[in-house]
C-alpha positions, -999 to 999 in steps of 0.1 A, spaced: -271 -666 -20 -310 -678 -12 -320 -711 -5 -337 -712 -35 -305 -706 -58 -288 -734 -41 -291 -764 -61 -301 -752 -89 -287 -735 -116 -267 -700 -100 -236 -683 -116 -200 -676 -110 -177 -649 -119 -138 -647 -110 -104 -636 -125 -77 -657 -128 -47 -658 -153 -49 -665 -189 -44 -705 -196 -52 -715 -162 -88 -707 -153 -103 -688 -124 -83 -686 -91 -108 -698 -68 -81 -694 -36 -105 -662 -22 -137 -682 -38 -163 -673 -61 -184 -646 -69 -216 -665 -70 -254 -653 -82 -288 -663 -85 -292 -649 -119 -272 -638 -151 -281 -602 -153 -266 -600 -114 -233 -619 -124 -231 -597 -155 -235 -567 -136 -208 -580 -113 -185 -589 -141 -192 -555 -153 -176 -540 -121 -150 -561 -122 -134 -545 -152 -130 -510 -136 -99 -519 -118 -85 -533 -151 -91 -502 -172 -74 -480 -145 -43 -503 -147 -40 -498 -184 -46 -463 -179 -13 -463 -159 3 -483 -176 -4 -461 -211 8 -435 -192 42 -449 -178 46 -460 -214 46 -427 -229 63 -413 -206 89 -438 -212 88 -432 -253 72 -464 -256 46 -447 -279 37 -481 -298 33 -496 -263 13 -469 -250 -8 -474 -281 -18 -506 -275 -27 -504 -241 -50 -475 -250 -67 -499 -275 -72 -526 -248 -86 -493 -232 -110 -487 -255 -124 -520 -259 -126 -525 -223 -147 -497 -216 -166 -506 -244 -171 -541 -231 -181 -524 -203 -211 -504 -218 -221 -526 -235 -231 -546 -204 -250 -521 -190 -282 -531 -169 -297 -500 -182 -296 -518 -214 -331 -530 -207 -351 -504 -208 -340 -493 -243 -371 -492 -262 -358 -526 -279 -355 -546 -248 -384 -530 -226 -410 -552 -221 -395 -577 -245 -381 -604 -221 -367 -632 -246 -346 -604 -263 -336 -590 -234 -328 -631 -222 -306 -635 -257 -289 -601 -253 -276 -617 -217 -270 -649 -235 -244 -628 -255 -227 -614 -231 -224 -644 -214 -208 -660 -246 -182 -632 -242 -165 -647 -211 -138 -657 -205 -125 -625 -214 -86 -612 -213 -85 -577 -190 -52 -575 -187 -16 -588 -206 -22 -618 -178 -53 -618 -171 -89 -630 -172 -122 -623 -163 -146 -656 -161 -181 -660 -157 -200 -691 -159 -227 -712 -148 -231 -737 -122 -253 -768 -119 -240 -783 -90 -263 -789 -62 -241 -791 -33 -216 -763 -49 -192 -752 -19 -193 -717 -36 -229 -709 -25 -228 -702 8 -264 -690 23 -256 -655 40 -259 -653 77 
């Protein structure tokens, strides 16, 4: 993280289980601006949607059809989620060149978070203000 972010406003994203907030025990995913935590958070829910894939599939395979079912929902609106968050998002002809829509857009995602990924868990993303935060540390 640059000098610069530390200070002033910078962004988190972790995961951590539902009704207890992000798990900080590894630290924080920290960034200078919301498109890059996005982007991060965006990543993030890869390794979820391959664990309900198995899971759908160990499901099934078990004739838990209804089960199955639902985790191919959460599936579907995870990789949906994840589209959605694309940073190639901005140069669609209604974002390029348009920065404040572009700014809201992020402002939307952002309003998304947290967000459950899994049965257990979530996926947070939030901002910072703290000027001394011990979760920006300057890179060597």
């Amino acid at each position: 993280m640059s000098e610069q972010a530390i200070g002033s406003v910078h962004w988190h994203v972790a995961s951590g289980l539902a009704g207890y907030g992000p798990d900080g025990a590894d630290g924080f995913a920290s960034f200078d601006s919301l498109a890059d935590a996005i982007e991060y958070a965006r990543e993030e829910i890869g390794p979820f949607v391959d664990m309900a894939h198995e899971s759908a599939h160990s499901l099934a395979e078990s004739s838990d059809f209804e089960g199955a079912w639902r985790e191919i929902e959460r599936i579907e609106d995870l990789e949906l989620w994840q589209a959605s968050m694309d940073p190639a998002r901005k140069e669609a002809p209604l974002y390029r060149g348009n920065e404040e829509a572009y700014a809201a857009l992020l402002a939307d995602h952002a309003a998304q978070f947290p967000r459950d990924v899994s049965y257990n868990t979530r996926l947070y993303l939030w901002d910072c203000a703290e000027s001394d935060c011990e979760h920006c540390e300057e890179e060597s």
